[in-house]
C-alpha positions in Angstrom: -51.0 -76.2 48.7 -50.5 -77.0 52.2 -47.0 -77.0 53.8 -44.8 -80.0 53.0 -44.9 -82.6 55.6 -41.4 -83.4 55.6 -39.6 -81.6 57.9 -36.2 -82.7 57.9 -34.1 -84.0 54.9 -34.0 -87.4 54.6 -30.6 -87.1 53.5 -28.5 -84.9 55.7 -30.9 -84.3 58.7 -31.1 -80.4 57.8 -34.9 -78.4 58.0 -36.1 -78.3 55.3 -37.3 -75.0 53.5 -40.5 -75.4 51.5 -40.1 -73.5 48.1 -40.1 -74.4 44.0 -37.2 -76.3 43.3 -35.2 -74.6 41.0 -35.0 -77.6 38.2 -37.9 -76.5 36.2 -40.4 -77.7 38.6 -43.8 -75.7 39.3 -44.9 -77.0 43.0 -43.8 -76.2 46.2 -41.9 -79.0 48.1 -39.8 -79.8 50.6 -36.3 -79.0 49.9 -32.9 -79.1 51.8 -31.1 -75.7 51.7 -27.7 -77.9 52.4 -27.5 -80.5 50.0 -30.2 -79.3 47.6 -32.3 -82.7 48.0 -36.1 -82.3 46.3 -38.4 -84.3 48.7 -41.4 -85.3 47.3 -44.3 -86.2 49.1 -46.6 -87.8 46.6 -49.2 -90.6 46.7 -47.6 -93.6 45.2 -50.3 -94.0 43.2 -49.4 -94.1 39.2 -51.8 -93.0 37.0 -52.4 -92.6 33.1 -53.9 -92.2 30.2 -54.6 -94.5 26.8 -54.9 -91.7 24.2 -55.5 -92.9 20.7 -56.6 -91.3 17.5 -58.8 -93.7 15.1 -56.9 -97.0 15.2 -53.8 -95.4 16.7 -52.4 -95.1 20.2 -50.3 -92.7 21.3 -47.2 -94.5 22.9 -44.3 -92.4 24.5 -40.3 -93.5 24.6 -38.9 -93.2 27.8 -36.0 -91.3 28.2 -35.1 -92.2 32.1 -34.5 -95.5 34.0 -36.5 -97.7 34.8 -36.8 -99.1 31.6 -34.9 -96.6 29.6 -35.2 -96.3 25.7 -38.6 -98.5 26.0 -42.3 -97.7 24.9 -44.9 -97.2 27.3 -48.2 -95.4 27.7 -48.3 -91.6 29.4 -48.5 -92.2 32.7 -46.7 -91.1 35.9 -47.2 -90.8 39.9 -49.9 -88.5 41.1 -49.3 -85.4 43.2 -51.1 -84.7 46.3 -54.2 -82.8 46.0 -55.0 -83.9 42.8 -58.0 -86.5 41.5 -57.0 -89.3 39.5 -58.8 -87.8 36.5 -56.5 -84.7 37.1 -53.1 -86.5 37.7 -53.7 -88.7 34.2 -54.4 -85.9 32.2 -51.2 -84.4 33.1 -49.3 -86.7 33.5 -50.4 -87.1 29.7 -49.4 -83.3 28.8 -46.0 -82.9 30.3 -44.8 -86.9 28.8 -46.3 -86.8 25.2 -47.2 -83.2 25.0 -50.6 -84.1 24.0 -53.7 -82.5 24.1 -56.9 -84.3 24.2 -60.3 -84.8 25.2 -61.5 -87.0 28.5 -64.1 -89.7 27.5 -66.5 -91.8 29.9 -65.8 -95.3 29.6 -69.2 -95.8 27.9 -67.9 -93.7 25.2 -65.1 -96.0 24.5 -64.8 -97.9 21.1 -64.8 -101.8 22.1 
């Protein structure tokens, strides 16, 4: 993973250090040795998945604001370095905990 391009914290002007944040996270970023800001430099694109089982689909409750306490699809913002396909399928995994199996769209039921 290259370097993150932040250099300075957005927050406080101090260089950043680029390390694992300490909250759990498992990617090196940008963060602020003085006030601990995460800086992450991300595409802003969202991606996702519709997983579904028979007549089912898998729907997740958020837990966070925006939109806190409502249903939604697994989805989230993709990381840099990664494809779409990648970023949806995880994104899939760490909000619903789900494992599944990547189909074409001409696989899809109609």
């Amino acid at each position: 993973m290259p370097p993150s391009p932040t250099k300075h914290c957005r927050n406080c002007g101090t260089a950043v250090v680029c390390r694992v944040p300490d909250d759990g996270d498992t990617r090196r970023r940008g963060v602020c040795p003085a006030c601990h800001t995460v800086h992450y430099d991300n595409p802003l694109n969202v991606v996702g998945t519709i997983p579904y089982l028979d007549q089912r689909v898998l729907l997740c409750k958020r837990n966070i604001e925006p939109r806190l306490g409502k249903w939604t699809l697994p989805a989230g913002f993709m990381e840099l370095c990664e494809t779409v396909a990648e970023g949806a399928a995880r994104e899939t995994i760490e909000e619903a905990g789900a494992q599944f199996e990547p189909r074409p769209a001409a696989e899809r039921p109609v």
